[in-house]
Backbone as XML, in Angstrom:
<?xml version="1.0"?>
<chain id="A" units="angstrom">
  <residue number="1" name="UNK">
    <atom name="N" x="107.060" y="-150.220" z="-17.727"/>
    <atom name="CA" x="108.160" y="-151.086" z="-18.095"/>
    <atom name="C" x="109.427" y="-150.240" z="-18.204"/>
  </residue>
  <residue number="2" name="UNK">
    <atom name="N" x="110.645" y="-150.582" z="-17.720"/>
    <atom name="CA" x="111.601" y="-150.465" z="-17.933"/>
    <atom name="C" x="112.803" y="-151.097" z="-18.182"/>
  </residue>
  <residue number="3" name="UNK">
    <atom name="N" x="113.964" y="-150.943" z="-18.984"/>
    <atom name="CA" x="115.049" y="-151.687" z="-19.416"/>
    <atom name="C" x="115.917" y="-151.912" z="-18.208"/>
  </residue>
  <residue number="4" name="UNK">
    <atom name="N" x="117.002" y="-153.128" z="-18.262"/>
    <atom name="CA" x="118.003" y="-153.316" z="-16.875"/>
    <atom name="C" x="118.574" y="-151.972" z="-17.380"/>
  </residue>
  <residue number="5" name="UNK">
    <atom name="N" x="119.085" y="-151.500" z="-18.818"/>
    <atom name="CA" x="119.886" y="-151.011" z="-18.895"/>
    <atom name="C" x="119.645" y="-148.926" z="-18.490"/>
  </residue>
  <residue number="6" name="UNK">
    <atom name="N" x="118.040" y="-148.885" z="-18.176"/>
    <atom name="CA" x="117.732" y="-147.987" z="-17.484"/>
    <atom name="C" x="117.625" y="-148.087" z="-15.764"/>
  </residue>
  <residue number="7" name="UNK">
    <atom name="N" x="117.691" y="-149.260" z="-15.886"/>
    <atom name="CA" x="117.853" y="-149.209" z="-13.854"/>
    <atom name="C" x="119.654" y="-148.744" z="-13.561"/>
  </residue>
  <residue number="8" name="UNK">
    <atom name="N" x="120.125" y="-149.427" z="-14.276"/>
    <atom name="CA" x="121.696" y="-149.249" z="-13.799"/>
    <atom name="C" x="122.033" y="-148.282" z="-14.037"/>
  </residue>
  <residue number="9" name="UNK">
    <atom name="N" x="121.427" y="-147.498" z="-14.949"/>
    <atom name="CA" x="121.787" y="-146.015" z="-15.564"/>
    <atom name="C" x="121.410" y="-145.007" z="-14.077"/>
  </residue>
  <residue number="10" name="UNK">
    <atom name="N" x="120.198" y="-145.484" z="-14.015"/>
    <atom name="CA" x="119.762" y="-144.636" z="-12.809"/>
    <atom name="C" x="120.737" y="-144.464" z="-11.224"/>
  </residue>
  <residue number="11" name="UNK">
    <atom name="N" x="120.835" y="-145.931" z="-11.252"/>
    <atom name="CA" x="121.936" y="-146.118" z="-9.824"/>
    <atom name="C" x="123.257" y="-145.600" z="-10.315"/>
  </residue>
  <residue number="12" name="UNK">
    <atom name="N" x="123.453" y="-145.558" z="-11.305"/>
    <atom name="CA" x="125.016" y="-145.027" z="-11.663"/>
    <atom name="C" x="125.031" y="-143.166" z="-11.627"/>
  </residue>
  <residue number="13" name="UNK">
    <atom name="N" x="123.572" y="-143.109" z="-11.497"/>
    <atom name="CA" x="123.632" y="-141.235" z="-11.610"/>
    <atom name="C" x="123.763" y="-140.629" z="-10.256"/>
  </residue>
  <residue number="14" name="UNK">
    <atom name="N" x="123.606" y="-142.140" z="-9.135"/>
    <atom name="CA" x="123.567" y="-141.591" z="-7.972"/>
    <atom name="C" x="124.741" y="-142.169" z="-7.287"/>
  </residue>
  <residue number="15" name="UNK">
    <atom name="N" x="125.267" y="-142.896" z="-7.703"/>
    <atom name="CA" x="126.543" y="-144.250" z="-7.420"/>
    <atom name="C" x="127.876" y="-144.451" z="-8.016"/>
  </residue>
  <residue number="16" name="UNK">
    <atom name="N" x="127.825" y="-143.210" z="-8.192"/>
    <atom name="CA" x="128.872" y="-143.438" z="-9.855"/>
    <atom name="C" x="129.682" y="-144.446" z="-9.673"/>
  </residue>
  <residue number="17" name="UNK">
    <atom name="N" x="130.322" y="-144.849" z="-8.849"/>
    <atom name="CA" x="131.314" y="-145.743" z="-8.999"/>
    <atom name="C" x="131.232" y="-147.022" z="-8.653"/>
  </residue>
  <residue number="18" name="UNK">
    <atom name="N" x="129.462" y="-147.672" z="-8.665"/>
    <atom name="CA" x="129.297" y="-149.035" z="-9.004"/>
    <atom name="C" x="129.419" y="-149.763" z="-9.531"/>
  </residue>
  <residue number="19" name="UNK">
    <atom name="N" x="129.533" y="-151.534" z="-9.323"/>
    <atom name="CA" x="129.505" y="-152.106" z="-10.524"/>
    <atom name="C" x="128.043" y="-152.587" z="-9.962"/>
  </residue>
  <residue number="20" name="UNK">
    <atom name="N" x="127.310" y="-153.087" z="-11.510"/>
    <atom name="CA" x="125.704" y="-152.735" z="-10.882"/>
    <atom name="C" x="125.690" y="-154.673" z="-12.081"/>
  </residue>
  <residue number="21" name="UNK">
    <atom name="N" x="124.630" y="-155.200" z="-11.666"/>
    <atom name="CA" x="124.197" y="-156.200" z="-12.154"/>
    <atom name="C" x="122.561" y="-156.076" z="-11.538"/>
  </residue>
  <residue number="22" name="UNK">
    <atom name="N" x="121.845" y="-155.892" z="-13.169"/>
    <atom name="CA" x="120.956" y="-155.809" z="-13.089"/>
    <atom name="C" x="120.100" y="-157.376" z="-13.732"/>
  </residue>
  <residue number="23" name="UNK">
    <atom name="N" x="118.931" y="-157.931" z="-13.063"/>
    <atom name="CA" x="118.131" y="-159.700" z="-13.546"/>
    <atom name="C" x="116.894" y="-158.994" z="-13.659"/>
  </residue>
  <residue number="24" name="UNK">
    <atom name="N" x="116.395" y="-158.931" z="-15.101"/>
    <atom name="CA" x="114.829" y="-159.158" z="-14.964"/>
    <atom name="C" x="114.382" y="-160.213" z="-14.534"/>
  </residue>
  <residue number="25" name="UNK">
    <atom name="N" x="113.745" y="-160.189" z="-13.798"/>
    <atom name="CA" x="113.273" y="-161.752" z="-12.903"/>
    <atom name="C" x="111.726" y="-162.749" z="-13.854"/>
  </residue>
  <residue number="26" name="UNK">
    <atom name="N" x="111.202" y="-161.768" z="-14.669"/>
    <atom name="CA" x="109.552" y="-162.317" z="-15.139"/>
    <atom name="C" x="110.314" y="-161.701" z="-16.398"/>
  </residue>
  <residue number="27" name="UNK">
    <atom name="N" x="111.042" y="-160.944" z="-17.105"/>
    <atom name="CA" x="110.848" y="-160.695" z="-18.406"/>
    <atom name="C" x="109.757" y="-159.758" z="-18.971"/>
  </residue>
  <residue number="28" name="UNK">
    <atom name="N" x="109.388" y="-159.634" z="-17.795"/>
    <atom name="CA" x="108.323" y="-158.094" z="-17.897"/>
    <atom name="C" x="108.812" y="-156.283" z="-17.909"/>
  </residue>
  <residue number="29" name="UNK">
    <atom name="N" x="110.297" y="-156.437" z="-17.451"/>
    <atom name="CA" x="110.452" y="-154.972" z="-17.484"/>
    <atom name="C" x="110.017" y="-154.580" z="-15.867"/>
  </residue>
  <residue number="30" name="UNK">
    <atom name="N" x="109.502" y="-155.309" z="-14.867"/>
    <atom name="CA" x="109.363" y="-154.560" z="-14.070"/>
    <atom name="C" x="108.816" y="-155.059" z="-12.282"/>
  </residue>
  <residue number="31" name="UNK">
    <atom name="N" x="109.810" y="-156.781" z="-12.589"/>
    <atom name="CA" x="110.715" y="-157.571" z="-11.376"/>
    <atom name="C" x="111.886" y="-157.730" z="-11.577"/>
  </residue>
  <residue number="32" name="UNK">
    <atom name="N" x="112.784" y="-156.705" z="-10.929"/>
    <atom name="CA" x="114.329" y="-157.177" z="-10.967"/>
    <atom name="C" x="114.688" y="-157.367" z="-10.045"/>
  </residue>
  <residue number="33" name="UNK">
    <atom name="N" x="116.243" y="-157.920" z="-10.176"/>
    <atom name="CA" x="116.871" y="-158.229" z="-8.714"/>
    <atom name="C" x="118.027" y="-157.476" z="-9.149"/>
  </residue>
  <residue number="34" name="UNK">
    <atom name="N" x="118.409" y="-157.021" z="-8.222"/>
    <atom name="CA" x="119.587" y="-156.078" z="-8.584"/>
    <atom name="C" x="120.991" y="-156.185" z="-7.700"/>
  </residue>
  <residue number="35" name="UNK">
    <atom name="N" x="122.113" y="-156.324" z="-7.946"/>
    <atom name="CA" x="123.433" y="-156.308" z="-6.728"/>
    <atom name="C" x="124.186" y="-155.425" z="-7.052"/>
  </residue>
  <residue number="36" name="UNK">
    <atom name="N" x="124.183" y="-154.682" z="-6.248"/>
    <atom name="CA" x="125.440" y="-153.078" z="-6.100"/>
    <atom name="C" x="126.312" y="-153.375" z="-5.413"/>
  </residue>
  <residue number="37" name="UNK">
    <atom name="N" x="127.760" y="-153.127" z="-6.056"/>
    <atom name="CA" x="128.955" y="-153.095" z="-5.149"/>
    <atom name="C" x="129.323" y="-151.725" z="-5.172"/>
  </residue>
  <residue number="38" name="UNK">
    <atom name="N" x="129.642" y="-150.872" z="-4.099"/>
    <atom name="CA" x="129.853" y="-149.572" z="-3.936"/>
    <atom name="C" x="130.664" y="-148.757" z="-3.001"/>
  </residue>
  <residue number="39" name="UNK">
    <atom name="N" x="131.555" y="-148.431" z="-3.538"/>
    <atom name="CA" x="132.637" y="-147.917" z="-1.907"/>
    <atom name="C" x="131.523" y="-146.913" z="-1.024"/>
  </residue>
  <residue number="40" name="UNK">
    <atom name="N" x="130.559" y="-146.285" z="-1.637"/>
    <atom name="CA" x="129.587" y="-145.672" z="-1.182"/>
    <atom name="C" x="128.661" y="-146.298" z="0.483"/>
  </residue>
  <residue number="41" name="UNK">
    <atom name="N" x="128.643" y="-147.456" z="0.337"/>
    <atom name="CA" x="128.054" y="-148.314" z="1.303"/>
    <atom name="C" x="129.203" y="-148.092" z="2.145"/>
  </residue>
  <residue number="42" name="UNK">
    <atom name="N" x="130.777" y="-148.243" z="2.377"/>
    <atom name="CA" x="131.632" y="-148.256" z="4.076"/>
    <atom name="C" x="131.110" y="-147.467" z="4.911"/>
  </residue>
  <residue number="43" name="UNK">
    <atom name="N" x="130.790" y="-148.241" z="5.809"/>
    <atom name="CA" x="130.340" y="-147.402" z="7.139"/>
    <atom name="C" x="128.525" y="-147.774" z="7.236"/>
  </residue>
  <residue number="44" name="UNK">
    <atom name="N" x="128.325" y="-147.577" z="5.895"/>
    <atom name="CA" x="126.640" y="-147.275" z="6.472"/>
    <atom name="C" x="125.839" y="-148.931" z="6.938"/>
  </residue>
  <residue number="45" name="UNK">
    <atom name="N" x="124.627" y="-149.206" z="7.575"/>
    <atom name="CA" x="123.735" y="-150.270" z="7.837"/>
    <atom name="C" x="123.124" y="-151.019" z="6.774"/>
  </residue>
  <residue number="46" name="UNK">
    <atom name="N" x="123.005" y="-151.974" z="6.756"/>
    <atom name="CA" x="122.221" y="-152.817" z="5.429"/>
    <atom name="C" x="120.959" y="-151.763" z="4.940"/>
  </residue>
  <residue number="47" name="UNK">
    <atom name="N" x="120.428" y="-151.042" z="6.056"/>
    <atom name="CA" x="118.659" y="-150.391" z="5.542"/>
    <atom name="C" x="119.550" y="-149.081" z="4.907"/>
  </residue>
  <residue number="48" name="UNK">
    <atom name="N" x="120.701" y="-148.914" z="5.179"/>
    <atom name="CA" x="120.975" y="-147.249" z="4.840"/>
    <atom name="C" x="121.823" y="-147.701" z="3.395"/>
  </residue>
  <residue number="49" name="UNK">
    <atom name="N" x="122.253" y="-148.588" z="3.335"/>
    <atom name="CA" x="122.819" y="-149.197" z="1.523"/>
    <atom name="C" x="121.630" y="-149.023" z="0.892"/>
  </residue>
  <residue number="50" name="UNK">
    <atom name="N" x="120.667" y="-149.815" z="1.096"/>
    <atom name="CA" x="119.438" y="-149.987" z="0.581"/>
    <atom name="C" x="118.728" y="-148.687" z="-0.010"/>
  </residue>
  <residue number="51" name="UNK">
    <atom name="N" x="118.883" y="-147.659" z="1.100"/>
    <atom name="CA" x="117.851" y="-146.858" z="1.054"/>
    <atom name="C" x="118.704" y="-146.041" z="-0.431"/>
  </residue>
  <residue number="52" name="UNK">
    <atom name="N" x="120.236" y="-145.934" z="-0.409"/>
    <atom name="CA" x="120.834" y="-144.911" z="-1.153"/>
    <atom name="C" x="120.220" y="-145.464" z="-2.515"/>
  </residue>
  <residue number="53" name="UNK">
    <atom name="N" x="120.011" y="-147.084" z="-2.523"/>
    <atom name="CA" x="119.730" y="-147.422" z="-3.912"/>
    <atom name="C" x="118.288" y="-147.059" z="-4.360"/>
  </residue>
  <residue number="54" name="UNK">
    <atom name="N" x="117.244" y="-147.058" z="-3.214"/>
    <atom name="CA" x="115.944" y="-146.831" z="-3.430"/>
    <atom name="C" x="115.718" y="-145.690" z="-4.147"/>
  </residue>
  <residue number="55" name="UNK">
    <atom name="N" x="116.608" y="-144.500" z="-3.256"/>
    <atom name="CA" x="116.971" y="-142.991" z="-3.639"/>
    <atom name="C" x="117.156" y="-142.872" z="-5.023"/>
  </residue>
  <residue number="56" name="UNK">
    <atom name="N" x="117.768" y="-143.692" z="-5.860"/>
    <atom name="CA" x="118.273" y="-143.381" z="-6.823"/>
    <atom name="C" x="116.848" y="-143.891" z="-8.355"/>
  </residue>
  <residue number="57" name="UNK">
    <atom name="N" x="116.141" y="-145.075" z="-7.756"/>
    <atom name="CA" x="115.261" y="-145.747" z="-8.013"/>
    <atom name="C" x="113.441" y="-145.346" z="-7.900"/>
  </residue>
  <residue number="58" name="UNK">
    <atom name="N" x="113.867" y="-144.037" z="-6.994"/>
    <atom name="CA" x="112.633" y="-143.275" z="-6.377"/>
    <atom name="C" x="111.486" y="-143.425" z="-7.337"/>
  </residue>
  <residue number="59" name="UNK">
    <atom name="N" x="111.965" y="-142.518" z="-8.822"/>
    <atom name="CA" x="110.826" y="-142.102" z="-9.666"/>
    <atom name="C" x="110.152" y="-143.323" z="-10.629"/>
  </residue>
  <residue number="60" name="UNK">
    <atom name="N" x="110.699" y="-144.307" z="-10.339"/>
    <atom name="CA" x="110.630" y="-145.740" z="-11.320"/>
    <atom name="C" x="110.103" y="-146.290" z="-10.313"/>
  </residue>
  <residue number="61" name="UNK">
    <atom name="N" x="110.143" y="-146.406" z="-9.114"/>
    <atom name="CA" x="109.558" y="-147.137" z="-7.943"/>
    <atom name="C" x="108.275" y="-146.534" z="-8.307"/>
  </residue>
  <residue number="62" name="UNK">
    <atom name="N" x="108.098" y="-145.396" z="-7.591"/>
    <atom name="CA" x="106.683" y="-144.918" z="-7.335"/>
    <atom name="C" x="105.622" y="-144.385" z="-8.235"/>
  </residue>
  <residue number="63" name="UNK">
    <atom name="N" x="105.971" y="-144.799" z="-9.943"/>
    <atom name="CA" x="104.993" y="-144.792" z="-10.442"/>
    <atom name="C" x="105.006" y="-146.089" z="-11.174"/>
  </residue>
  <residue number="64" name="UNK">
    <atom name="N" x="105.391" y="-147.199" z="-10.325"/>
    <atom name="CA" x="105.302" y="-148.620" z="-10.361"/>
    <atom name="C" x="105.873" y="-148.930" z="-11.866"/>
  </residue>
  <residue number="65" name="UNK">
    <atom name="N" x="107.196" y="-148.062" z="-12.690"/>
    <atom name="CA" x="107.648" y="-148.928" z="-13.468"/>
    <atom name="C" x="108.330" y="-150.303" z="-13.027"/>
  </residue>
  <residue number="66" name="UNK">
    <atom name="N" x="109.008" y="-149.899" z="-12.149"/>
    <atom name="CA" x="109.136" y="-151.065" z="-10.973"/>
    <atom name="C" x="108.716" y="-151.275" z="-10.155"/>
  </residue>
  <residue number="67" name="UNK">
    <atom name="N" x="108.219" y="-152.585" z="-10.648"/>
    <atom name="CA" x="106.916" y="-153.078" z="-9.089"/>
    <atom name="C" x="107.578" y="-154.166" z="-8.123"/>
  </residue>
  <residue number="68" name="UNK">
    <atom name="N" x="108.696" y="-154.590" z="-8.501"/>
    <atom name="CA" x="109.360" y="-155.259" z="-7.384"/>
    <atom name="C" x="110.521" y="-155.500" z="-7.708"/>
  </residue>
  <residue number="69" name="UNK">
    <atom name="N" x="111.328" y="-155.626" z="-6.451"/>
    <atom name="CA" x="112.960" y="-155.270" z="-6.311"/>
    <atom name="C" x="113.454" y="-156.098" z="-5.052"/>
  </residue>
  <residue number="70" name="UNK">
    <atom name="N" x="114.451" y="-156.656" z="-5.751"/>
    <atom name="CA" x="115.269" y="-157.706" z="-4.754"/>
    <atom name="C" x="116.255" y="-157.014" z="-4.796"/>
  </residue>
  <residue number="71" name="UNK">
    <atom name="N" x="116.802" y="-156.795" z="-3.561"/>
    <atom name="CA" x="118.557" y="-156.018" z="-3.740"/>
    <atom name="C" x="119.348" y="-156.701" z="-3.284"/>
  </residue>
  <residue number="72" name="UNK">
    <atom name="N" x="120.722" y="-156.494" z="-3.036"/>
    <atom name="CA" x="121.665" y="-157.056" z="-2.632"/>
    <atom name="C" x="122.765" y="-155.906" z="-2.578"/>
  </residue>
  <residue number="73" name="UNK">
    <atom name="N" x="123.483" y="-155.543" z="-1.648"/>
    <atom name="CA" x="124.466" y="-154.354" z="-1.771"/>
    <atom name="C" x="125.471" y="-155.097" z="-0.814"/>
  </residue>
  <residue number="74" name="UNK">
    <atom name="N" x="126.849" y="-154.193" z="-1.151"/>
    <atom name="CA" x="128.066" y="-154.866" z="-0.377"/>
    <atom name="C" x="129.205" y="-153.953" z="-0.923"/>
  </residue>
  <residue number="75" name="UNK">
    <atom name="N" x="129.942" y="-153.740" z="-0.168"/>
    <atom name="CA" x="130.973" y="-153.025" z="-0.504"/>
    <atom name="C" x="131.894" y="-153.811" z="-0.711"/>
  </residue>
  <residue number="76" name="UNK">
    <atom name="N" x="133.061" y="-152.936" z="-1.483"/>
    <atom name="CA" x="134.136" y="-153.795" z="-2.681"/>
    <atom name="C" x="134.516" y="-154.832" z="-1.854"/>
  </residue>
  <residue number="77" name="UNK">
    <atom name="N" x="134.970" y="-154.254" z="-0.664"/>
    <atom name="CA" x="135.484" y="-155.404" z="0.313"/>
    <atom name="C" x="134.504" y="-156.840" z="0.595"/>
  </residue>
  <residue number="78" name="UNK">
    <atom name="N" x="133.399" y="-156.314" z="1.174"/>
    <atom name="CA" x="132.245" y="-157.679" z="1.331"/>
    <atom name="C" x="132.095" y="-158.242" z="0.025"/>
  </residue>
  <residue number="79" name="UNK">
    <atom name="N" x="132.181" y="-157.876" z="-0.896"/>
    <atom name="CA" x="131.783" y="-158.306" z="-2.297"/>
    <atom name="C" x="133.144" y="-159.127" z="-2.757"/>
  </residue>
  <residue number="80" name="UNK">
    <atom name="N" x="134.367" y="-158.947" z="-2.133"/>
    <atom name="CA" x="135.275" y="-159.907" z="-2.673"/>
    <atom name="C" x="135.470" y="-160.804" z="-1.532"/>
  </residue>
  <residue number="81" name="UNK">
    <atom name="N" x="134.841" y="-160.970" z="-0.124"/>
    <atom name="CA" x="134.571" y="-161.685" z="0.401"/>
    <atom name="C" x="133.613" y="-163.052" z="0.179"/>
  </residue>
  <residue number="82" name="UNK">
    <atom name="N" x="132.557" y="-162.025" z="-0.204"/>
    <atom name="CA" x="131.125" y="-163.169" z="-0.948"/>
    <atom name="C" x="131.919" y="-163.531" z="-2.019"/>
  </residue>
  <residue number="83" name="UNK">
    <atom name="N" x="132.434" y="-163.119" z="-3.073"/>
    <atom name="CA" x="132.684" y="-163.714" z="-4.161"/>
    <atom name="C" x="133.949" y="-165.020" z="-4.118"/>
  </residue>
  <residue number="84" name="UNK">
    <atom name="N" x="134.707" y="-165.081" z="-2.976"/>
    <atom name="CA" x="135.754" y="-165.717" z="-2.852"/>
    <atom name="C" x="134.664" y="-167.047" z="-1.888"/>
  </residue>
  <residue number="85" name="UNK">
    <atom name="N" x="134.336" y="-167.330" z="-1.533"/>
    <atom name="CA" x="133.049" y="-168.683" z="-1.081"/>
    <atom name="C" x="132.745" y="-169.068" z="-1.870"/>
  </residue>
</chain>
């Protein structure tokens, strides 16, 4: 089990300059859904956003404090795109 407020901690050690919204999805500590906005993402592919967040998520992934993860990433720009719809 882990807290939202340890997932965002984590992406922020690798992201610093996200804004991070973290959803326990079950209230278990360990289905979230998560959306990163990050100047970090310009330029890169949806799998290569993804992966920077996985990166950051590595050691909580793979000893299944988190057992499942919905993401969503977008840079400031796409993110005030989505948010303006």
């Amino acid at each position: 089990m882990i807290s939202p407020q340890q997932v965002e901690a984590m992406i922020k050690a690798e992201l610093p300059d996200a804004q991070i919204q973290v959803q326990d999805l079950t209230g278990g500590g360990d289905h979230y859904q998560v959306t990163v906005v990050s100047s970090q993402f310009a330029g890169k592919r949806l799998v290569q956003q993804h992966q920077l967040v996985y990166g950051a998520l590595r050691q909580a992934m793979s000893t299944e404090a988190i057992h499942a993860l919905a993401l969503k990433t977008y840079t400031p720009e796409a993110w005030q795109t989505t948010a303006a719809s």
